[in-house]
C-alpha positions as CSV (number, residue, x, y, z in Angstrom):
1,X,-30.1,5.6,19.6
2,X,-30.8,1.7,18.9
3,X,-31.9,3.1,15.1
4,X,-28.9,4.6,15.0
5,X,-26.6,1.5,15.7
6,X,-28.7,-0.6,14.0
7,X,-28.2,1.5,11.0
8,X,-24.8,1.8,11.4
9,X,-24.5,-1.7,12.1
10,X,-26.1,-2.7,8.5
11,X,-23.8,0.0,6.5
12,X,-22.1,-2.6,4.2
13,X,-18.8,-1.4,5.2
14,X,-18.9,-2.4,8.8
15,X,-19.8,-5.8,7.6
16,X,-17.2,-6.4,5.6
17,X,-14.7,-5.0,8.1
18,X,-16.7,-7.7,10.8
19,X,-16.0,-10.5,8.4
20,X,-12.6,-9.5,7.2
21,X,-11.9,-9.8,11.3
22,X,-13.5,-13.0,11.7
23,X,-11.3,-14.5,8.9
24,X,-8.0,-12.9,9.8
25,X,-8.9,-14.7,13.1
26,X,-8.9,-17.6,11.6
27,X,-6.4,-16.9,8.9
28,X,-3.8,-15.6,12.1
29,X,-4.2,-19.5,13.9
30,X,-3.5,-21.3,10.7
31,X,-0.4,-19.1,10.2
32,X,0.4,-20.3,13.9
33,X,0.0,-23.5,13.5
34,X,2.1,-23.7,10.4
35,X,5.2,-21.8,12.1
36,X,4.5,-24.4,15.4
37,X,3.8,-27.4,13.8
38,X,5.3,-27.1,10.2
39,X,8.0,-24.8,10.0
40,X,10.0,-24.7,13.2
41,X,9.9,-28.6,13.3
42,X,11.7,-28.4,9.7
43,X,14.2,-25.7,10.7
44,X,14.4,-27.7,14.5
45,X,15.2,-30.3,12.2
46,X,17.6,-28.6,9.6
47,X,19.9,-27.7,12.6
48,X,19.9,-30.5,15.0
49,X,16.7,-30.6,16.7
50,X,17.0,-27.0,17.8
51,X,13.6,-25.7,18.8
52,X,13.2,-22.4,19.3
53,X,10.2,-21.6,21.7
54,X,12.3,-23.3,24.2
55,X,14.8,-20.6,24.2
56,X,15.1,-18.1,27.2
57,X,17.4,-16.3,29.5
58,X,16.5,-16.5,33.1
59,X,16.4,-12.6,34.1
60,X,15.6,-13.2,37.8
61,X,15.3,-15.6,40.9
62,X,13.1,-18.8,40.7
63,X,11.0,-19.2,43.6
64,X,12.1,-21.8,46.2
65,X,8.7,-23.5,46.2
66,X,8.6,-23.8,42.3
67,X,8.5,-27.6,41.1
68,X,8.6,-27.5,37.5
69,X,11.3,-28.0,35.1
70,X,14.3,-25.5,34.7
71,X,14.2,-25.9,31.1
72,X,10.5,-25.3,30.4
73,X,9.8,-21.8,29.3
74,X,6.4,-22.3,29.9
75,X,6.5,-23.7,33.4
76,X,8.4,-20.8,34.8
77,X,6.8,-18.1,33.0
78,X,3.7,-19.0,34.5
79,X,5.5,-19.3,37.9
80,X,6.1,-15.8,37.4
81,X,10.0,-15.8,37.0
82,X,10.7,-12.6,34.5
83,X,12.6,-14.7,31.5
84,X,13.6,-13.0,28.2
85,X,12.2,-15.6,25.6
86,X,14.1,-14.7,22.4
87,X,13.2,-18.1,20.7
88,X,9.2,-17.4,21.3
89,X,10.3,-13.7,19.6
90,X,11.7,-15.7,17.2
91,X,8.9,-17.7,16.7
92,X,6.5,-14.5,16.5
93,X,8.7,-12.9,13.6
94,X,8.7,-16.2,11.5
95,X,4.7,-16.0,11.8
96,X,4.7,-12.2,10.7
97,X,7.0,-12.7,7.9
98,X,4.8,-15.3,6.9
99,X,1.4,-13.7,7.1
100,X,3.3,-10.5,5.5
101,X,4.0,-12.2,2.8
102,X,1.0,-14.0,2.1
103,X,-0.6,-10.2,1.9
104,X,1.7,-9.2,-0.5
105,X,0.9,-12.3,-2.7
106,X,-2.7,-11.3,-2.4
107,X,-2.5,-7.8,-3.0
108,X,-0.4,-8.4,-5.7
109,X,-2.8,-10.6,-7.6
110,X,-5.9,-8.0,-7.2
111,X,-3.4,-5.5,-8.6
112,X,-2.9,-7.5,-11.4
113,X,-6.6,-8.3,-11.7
114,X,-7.8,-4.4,-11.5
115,X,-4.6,-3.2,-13.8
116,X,-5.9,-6.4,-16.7
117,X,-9.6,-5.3,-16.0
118,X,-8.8,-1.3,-16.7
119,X,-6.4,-2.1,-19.6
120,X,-9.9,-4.1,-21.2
121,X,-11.8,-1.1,-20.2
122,X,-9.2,1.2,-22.3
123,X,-9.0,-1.2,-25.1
124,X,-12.9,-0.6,-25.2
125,X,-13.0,3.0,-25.0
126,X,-9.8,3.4,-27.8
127,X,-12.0,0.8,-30.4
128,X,-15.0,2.5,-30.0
129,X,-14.5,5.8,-31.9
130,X,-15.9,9.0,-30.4
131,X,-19.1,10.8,-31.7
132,X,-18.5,13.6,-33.7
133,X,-18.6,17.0,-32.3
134,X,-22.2,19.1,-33.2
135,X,-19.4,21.4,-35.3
136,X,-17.8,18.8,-37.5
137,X,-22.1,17.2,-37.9
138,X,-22.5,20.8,-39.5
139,X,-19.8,20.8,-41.9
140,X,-20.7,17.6,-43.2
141,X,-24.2,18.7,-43.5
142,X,-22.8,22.2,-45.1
143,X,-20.5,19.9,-47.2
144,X,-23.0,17.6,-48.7
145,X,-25.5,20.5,-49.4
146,X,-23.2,22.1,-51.2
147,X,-21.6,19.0,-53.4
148,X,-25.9,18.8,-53.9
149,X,-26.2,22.1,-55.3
150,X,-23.5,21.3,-57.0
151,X,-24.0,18.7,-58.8
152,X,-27.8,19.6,-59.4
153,X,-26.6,22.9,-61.4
């Protein structure tokens, strides 16, 4: 069973699907931290300090023992008070449309690099002329042996 895995572990497939995780990882926080610290600031900025992960609607009671802020999203959710948090959802959309689009760049530039490398490819294939068929090799052979005879009689 451990041959197995280990072979199935070294298939170059699940490699690159291991690696292509580990980077999205990575590639998933930096799209986080430009929404948080980049792009909501600008549009917090834009329209009058408005900061959207601060917006929420209060669906239930707030415990009598809680301490914390009424105005920190944060605070109460983790006091366990249900909240609807529309600017986080907010938030969340921004960094899909972002990371959505940064895909689509990508994908379109491989297109583009696979559609130049096949048109090359075609180019090659149409300039190099195909060999002749064995049937057309035998008329020319017919052809010359007879212009031979003929001009040898």
């Amino acid at each position: 069973m451990f041959k197995e895995f280990k072979a199935f572990i070294n298939r170059g497939n699940v490699m690159d699907l291991a690696v292509a995780v580990i980077i999205g990882a990575a590639f998933g926080k930096i799209v986080t931290s430009l929404t948080d610290d980049i792009i909501m600031p600008m549009i917090g900025k834009i329209f009058g300090g408005l900061d959207f992960s601060g917006y929420f609607l209060t669906l239930g009671p707030i415990p009598a023992d809680y301490k914390g802020s009424l105005a920190s999203y944060a605070d109460l959710k983790k006091a366990g008070v249900p909240l609807l948090g529309y600017g986080e959802f907010v938030t969340q959309v921004v960094n899909f449309v972002i990371v959505a689009f940064i895909i689509f760049l990508l994908l379109r530039a491989v297109n583009k690099a696979m559609a130049s490398v096949a048109a090359d490819k075609a180019r090659e294939e149409a300039a190099t002329p195909a060999p002749d068929s064995a049937e057309v090799v035998l008329l020319r052979e017919i052809r010359d042996e007879l212009q031979k005879r003929s001009g040898a009689a």
